[in-house]
N, C-alpha and C positions, 0 to 999 in steps of 0.2 A: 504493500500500500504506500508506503515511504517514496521504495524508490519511481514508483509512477505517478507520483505526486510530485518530484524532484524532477522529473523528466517534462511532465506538462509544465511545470514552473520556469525550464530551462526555453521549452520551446515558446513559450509565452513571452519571454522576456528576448530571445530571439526577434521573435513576432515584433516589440515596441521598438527594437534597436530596428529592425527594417522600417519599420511607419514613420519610427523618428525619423532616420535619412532620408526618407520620402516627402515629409511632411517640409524636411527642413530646404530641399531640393526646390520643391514647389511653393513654401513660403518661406524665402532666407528670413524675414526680416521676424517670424513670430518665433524663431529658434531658440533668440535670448531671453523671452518671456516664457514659453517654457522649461529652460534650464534654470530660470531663476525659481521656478515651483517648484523644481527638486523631481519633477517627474521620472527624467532620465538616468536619475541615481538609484543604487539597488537600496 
């Protein structure tokens, strides 16, 4: 249960580091307003 819990958590967090690049690709300028939420930190 642990380690699939650990594996979806991995891929999930895979998942936001793509959206983030994505996000930040397609709006440079809302990047910093994001990382200053702390969103992109684990």
């Amino acid at each position: 249960m642990t380690s699939a819990m650990r594996r979806w958590r991995n891929s999930d967090k895979h998942m936001r580091v793509l959206m983030y690049g994505l996000e930040a690709m397609t709006y440079p300028n809302r990047q910093h307003e994001k990382r200053s939420q702390g969103d992109y930190q684990d």
